[in-house]
N, C-alpha and C positions, 0 to 999 in steps of 0.2 A: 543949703536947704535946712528949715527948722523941722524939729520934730514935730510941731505942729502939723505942718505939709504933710509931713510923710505919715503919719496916722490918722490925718484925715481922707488919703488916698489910700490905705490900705482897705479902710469900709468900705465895702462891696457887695452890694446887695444880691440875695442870689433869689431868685427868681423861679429856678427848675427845682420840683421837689426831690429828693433823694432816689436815688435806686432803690434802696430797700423797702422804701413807703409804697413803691406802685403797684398795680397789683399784677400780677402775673397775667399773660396770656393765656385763654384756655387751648389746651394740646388735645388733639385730635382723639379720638379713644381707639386705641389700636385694636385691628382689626384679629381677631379668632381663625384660624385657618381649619374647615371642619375637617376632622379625616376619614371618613366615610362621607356616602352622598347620602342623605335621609330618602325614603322614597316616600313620594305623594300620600296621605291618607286615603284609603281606598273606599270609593264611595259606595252610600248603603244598597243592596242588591235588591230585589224585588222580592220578597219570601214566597218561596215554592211550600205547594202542599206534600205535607209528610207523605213518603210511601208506604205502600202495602207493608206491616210488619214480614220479619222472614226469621230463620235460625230460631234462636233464643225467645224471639219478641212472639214470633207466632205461637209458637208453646205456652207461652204466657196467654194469649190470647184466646185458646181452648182449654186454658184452666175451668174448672169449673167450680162452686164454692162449694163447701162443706153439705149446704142444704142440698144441693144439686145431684152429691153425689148420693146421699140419702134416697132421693127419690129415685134416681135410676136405678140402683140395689132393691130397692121394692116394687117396681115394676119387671124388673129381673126375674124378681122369687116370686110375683104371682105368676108373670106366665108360666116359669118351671112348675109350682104347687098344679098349677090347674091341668097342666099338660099330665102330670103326673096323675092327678086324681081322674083324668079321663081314660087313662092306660090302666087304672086296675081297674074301675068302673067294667072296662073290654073284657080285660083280664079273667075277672069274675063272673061274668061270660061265659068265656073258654075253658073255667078251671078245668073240668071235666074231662074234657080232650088232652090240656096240659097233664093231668095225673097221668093218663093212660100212655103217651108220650113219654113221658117220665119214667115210669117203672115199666116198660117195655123189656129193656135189656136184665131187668133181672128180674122179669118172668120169665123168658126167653132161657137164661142160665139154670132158672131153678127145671123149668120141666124136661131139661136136657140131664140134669141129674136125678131128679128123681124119678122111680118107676112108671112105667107106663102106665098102668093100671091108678098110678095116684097124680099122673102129670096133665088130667084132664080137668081135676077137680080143684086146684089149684085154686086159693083164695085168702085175700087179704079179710083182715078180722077188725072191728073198734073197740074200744074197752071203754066207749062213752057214747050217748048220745050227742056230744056234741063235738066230738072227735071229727068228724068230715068236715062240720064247718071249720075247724081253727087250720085242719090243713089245708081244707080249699083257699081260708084269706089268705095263709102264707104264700101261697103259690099266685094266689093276688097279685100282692105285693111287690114279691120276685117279677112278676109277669111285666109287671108296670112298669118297673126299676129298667126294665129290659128295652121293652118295648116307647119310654118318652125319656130311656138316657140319652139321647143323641141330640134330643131338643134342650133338653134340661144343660146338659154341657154349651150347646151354642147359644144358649141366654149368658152362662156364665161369662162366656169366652168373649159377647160382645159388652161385659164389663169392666173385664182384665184387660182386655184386647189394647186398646186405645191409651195405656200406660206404658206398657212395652216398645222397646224399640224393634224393627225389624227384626234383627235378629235374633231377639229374645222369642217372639212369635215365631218363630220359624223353628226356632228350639224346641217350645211349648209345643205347637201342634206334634212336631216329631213323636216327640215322647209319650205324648197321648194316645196316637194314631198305635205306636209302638205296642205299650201298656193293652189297649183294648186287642189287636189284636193277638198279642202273645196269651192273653188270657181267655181270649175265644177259643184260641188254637188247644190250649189244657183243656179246653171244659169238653169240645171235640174230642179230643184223644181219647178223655175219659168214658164218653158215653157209648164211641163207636169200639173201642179197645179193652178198656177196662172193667168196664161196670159188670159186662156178662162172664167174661172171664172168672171175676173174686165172686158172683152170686153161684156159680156152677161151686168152684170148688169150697165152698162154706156149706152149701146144701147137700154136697158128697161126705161131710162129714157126720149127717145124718143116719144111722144104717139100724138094719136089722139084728139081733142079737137072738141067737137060736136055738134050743132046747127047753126043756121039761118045760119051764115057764118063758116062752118066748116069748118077746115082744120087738117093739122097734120103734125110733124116734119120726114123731110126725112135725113138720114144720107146723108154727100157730103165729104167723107173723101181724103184726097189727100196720095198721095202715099209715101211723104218724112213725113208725119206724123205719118201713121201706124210705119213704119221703126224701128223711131225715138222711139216710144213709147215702140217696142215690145227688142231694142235693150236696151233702158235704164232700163226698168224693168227686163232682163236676166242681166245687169251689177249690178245694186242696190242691186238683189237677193244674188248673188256672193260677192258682198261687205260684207253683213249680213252674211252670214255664216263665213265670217273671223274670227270671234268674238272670237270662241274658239284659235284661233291661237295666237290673241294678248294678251288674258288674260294668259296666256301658258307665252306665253313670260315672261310678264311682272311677273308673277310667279315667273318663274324661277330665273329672274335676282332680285326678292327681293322685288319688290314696291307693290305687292298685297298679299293677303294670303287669303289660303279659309277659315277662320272663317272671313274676315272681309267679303267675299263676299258672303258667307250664311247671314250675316247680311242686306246686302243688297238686299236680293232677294224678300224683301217684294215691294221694289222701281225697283225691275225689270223689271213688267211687265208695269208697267207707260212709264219706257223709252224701254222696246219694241214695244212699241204703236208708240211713237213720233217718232222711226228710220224709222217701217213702212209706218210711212205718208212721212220722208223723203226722203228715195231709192226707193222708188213708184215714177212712173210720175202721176198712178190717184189720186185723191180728194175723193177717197169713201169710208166711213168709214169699208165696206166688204174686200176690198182690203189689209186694212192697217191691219186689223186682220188676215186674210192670211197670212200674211209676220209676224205679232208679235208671231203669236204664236210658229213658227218653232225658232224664234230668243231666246224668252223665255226658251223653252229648251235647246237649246245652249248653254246659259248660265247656266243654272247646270250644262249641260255636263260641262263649262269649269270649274267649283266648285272642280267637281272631279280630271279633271287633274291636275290641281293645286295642290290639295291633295294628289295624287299621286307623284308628284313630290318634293314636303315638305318631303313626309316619305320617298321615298331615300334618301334626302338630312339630314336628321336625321339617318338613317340607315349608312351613310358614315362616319359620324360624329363620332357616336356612337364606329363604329368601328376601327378609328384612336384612339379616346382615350385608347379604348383595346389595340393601338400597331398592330392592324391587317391587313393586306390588305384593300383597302377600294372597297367595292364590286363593280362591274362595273354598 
């Protein structure tokens, strides 16, 4: 065979294009396996109407604005003011019956020490014309103060009132209730107790002195003096009986305790002496003992509540650590 032959049978046509030229098959895209299940979008719900605020939100809702509170405080202080000006309006009225009222027990003391002969004539003096009037307004005044405190405080009360929680109001009235009455109970003491007692023995100091030129001291009391005397010994009185209310307090809130104040109840009656010489208007050492000795007891009283109020506040304590309600 020539080479011719065999190189023309070697050309061979090829017909199929290459592998490399063709183009790939596309491959599936492989699937993601999730691993949690998604859950459904949850569809949108009907919207309900808001409720009633409560807690926090209602407090917010009885706020009141600044203007708001303004006005309420002036309808506050007219009703007090008017209540007020209608009680001495009365008052000044009455003055008359109030004076007699008033310096009762220390005419009662004086004609019990002086003579009989001079305990008929017995009479207050003015050193002014206009001496009656300024003591009548004062006893006004007083009168009023007296007679539209109880309105005049529950206008207050229904302004504070509504700021307070519970228990702060229930603290408040306490203390108030307390206060008024411990200080009725001195002004009592003093007018049924005291007042005739220290007038007898101040006008037994008056006496006769006897020979060649005898004479003898005559009371010349004025009428804004008795007043004065018989009003600041019913206030002094009042003041002394507060005693248990501030030891109370001061209690409560922490600053005293009754083992220090058993400790000090040997230096008690030293300073019930010294209070009575000072809320007395007299100088006489029978007066100032009158008024120590009711204070003196007072002070144990307040030993106790104090005590009292330690062991609740122990008792609470106690029973928080248990986990328990804390008794009221």
């Amino acid at each position: 065979m020539s080479d011719d032959a065999v190189s023309s049978s070697d050309k061979t046509i090829i017909t199929e294009p290459p592998t490399d030229v063709m183009p790939a098959a596309e491959a599936p895209a492989p699937t993601i396996a999730e691993p949690y299940p998604v859950a459904p979008a949850p569809t949108p719900a009907a919207e309900t109407p808001p409720s009633e605020p409560s807690g926090r939100g209602a407090l917010d809702g009885k706020r009141m604005s600044l203007l708001e509170h303004l006005s309420e405080l002036r309808t506050r202080l007219r009703n007090a003011a008017i209540a007020l000006l209608l009680a001495m309006i009365g008052s000044f009225v009455l003055v008359e019956r109030y004076f007699d009222w008033l310096t009762r027990p220390v005419r009662t003391g004086m004609r019990a020490a002086l003579p009989k002969e001079a305990g008929d004539s017995l009479n207050f003096y003015a050193k002014s014309l206009t001496e009656p009037f300024w003591v009548y307004m004062k006893l006004a005044i007083i009168g009023g103060l007296i007679v539209a405190g109880p309105f005049v405080f529950w206008e207050l009360w229904r302004f504070v009132a509504p700021g307070l929680y519970r228990k702060e109001r229930r603290l408040a009235v306490l203390i108030t209730v307390a206060t008024a009455g411990c200080f009725a109970g001195g002004a009592v003491f003093a007018y049924f107790v005291l007042c005739e007692p220290a007038a007898y023995v101040l006008t037994k100091l008056l006496t006769s002195f006897p020979g060649d030129a005898h004479f003898h001291l005559a009371p010349m009391i004025m009428m804004d003096e008795v007043a004065n005397f018989q009003m600041l010994t019913l206030a002094g009185c009042g003041l002394a009986f507060e005693l248990p209310v501030v030891l109370s307090i001061m209690g409560w809130i922490g600053l005293i305790s009754s083992r220090g104040l058993w400790k000090f109840n040997r230096y008690a009656i030293v300073l019930a002496v010294v209070l009575g010489g000072v809320l007395t208007p007299s100088t006489d050492p029978f007066t100032q003992c009158l008024l120590a000795t009711p204070i003196f007891l007072l002070y144990n009283l307040s030993i106790l509540v104090v005590w009292l109020i330690e062991r609740g506040r122990r008792k609470r304590d106690e029973a928080l650590d248990r986990g328990e309600p804390a008794p009221t």
